[in-house]
N, C-alpha and C positions, 0 to 999 in steps of 0.2 A: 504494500500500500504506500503512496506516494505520502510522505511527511513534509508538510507545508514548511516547516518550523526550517528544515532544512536549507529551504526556498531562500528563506531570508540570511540565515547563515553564509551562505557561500557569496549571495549578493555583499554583505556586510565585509566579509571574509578579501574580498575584492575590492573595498572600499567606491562600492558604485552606489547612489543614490535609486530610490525608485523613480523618479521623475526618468533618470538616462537609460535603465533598463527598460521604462514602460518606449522610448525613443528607438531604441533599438528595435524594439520590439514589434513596433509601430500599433503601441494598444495603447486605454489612457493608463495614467497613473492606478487609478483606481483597482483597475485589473491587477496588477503587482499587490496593493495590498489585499485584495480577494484572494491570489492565490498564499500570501505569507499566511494568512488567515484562516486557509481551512475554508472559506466558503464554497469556492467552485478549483478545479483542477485545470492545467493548462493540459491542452488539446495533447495528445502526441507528439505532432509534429513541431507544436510550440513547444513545448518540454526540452525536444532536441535542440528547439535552436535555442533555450534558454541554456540549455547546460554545454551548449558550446559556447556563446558569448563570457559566461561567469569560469568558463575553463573548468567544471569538474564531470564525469564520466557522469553518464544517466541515472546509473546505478544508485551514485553517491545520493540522488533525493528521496532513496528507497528506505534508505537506513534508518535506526532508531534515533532519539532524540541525543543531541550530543551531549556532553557535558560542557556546563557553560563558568566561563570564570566571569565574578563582577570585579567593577572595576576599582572596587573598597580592597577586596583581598589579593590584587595585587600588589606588587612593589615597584614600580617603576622605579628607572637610575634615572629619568630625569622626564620633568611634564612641560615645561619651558616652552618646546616648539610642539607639543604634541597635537593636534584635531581630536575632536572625537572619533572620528571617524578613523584615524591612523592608531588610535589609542582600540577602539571595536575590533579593526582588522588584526595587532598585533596578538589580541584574547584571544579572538578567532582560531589563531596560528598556534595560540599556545592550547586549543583543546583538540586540533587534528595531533601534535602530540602526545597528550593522552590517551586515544584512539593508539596511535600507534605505541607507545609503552607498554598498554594491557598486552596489544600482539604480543610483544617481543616477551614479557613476564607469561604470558601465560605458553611460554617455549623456553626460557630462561630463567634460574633463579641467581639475582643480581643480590647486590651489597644491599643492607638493610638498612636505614638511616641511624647514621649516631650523630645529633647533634643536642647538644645540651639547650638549658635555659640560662642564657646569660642577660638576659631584661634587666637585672638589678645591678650591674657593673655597667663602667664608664667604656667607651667603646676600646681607650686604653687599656684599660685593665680588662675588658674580655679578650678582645684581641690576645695579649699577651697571657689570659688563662686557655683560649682556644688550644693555643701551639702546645703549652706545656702540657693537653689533656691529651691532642693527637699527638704528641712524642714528637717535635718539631723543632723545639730547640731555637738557636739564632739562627738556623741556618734558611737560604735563598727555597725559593720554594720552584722547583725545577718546570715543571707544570701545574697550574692554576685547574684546569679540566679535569684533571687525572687523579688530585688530590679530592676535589669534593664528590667525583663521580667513587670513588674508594670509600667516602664517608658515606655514601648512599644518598647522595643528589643526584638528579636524573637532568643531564645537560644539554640541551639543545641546542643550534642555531636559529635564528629569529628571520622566520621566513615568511620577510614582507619586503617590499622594494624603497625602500625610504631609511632614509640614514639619522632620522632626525629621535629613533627609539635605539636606546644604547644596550639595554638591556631589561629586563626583570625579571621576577621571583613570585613563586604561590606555591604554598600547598595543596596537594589534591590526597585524598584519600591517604592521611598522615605521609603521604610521600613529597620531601619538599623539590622542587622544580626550578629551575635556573635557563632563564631563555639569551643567548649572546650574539649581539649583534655585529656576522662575520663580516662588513662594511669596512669597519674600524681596524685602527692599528691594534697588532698583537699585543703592545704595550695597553693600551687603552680596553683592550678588551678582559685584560689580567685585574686589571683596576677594578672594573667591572663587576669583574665575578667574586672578588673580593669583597665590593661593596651589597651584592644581592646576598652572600654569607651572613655579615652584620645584620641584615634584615632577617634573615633566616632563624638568629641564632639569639638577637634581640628585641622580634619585633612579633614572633610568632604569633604571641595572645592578638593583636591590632590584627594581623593578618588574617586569623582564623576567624575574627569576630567582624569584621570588616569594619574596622576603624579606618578615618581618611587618615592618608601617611600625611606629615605635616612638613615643611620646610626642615624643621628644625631634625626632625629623622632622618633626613635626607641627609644634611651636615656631618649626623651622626654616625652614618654608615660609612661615609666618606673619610671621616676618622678611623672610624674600625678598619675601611681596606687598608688604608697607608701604613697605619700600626702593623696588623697582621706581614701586610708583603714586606713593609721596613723595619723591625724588631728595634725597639729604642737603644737596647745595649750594643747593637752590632752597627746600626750607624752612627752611634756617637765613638765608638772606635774605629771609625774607617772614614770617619771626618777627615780631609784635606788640610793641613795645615792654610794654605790660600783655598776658598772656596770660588773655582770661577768656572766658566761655561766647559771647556777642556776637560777638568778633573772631573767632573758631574756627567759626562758623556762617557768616562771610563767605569766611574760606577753604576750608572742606570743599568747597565747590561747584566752587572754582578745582582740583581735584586728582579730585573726582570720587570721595573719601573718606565714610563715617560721620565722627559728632562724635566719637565715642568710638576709633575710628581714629586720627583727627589727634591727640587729644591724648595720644595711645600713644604715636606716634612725636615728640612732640616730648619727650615724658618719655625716650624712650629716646634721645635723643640727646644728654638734658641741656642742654635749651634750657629748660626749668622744673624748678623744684624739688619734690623728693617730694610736700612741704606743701603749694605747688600743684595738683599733680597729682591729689593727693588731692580736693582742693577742687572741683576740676571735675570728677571722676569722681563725684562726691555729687549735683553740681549739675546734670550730667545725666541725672543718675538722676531726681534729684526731679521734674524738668520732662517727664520721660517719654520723652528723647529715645531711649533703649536700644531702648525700641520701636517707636516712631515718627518719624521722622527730623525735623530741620526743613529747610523749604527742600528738598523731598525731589527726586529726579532723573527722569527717562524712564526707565521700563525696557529695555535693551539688548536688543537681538534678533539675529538670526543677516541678514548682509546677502548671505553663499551661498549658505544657502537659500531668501531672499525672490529671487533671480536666477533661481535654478533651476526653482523652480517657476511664475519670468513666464513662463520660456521653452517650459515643458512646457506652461502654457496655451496660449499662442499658436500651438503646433502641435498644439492639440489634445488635448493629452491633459491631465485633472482629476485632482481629488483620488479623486473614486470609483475615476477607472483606476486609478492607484496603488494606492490601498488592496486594491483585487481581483487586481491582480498579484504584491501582497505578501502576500496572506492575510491580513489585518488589519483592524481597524475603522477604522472614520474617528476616533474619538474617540482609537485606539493613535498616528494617525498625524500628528494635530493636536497633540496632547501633546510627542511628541518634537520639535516642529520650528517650534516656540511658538508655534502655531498661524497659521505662513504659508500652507499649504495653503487658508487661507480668504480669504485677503486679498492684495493686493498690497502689498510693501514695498520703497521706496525707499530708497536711501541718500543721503547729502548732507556726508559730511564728506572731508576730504581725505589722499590719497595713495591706492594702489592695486594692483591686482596682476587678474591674467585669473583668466576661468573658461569655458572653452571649450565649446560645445557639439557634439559628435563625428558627432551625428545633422546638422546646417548647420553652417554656415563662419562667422556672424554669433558674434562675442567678447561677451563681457558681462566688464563693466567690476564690480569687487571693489573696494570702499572700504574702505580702511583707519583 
């Protein structure tokens, strides 16, 4: 039976208004909201040409009702440039996600979430209680993806076309979710996923109850990443005797930070002075680094889902299966999952955790 509810999802999902879909169409407006509504069905052959213009397979409006994220219980990294409508599309993205996690869980048994309740600590002092709970020490945090995907966060790419959504964060069925937008610098994107942690780790009650996130949480979290990726005791010993644009270029790399990052946090720890601070915030402005990094990094990918989908190869089953068992395109499901369903990805850094496959007995090894 055709699900109206669907209708409107994938329109939304696409960021098209019904006035331009009823255009396309060549019906009025009204018609679009009759059918989001369960009054009357579009024809057949309307059907096909609705589920080609909104790009999803026929099938996709057969399905059961999705799960829906509001927009209280997410976490955005930042609402500044956001529309409604780019803010609808990006939930959107984050519950074909969900759809596709149960797939992969209900073939895979992954990492289980271990994240504490750090709400009553300064984003300093959680941060720096995080590291010492995951046994992390001063040390550089080698992969950002790899570490919370090992905590049992479930990570995805943010697959929507608009660079102006950096990131976010939700729980779904006690499982917390981290969405990154691959647009961005790898530096920027580490920042990131740091900052959706904070939320995670100190914001869960507001998230779960759908409190609006406030400025000041946002601040907040922004602290907690910079803590967490720059550990107070390790960059006040690998402070520069001169702090200037040069030696901060040799360090970002060691921390896996932006320039403009590091010299945040040494300003905020008062390891330089305002005057300072100033100085290099000018100087890397002029040299362009705000948007182009220097010494830039690898971009970070998902190392449970490059496992997931070796393994679904090797028995057989492709990216086509998947996508026709989920009702979705290749390009919906390329997008969310940074595009490993095309390629194989290895991993190669150290520490670890399972991800078991439910269909064989054969373990795959989770680099952290």
């Amino acid at each position: 039976m055709l699900n109206p509810s669907r209708i409107e999802f994938a329109r939304t999902r696409r960021r098209w208004t019904k006035v331009r879909l009823a255009e396309e169409l060549g019906v009025r407006s009204r018609t679009i909201q009759g059918y989001e509504a369960g009054e009357y069905e579009p024809e057949p052959e309307r059907l096909a040409e609705l589920a080609e213009l909104l790009r999803f397979p026929i099938s996709f409006f057969f399905g059961p009702d999705l799960p829906k994220i509001s927009e209280h219980t997410a976490s955005f990294r930042s609402m500044s440039k956001m529309s409604a409508a780019l803010r609808d599309s990006a939930l959107n993205a984050g519950s074909l996600a969900f759809v596709l996690n149960h797939w992969i869980e209900s073939r895979f048994s992954l990492p289980q979430a271990e994240l504490p309740d750090l709400s009553d600590l300064s984003p300093e002092d959680a941060a720096a209680t995080l590291r010492r709970m995951w046994g992390l020490g001063q040390a550089p945090i080698s992969n950002m993806i790899h570490l919370l995907e090992s905590k049992g966060i479930r990570v995805y790419s943010l697959a929507i076309e608009a660079r102006e959504v950096d990131a976010f964060s939700v729980w779904h069925e006690n499982t917390p979710f981290v969405f990154l937008n691959t647009f961005k610098s790898a530096e920027h994107s580490r920042f990131d996923a740091g900052h959706e942690l904070g939320h995670l780790v100190r914001d869960r009650y507001s998230m779960l109850h759908s409190r609006v996130h406030s400025p000041e949480k946002e601040r907040e979290a922004n602290a907690f990443a910079s803590a967490f990726l720059m550990p107070h005791d390790d960059v006040v010993a690998r402070r520069p005797l001169l702090v200037t644009v040069p030696q901060l270029i040799k360090l970002k790399s060691y921390w896996g930070v932006s320039l403009a990052a590091l010299a945040y946090r040494m300003n905020s720890l008062g390891l330089v002075t305002e005057w300072t601070y100033r100085t290099l915030c000018i100087e890397i402005a002029k040299k362009g680094y705000r948007t182009t990094e220097p010494n830039p990094m690898l971009q970070e990918t998902s190392q449970m889902l490059g496992k997931v989908f070796d393994r679904l190869r090797r028995e057989g089953i492709g990216r086509v299966e998947i996508a026709n068992e989920l009702s979705l395109t290749l390009d919906d499901l390329n997008a969310l999952t940074f595009m490993l369903t095309l390629s194989s990805v290895r991993g190669h850094e150290t520490g670890e955790a399972n991800v078991v496959s439910t269909s064989r007995s054969a373990k795959l090894r989770l680099v952290r």
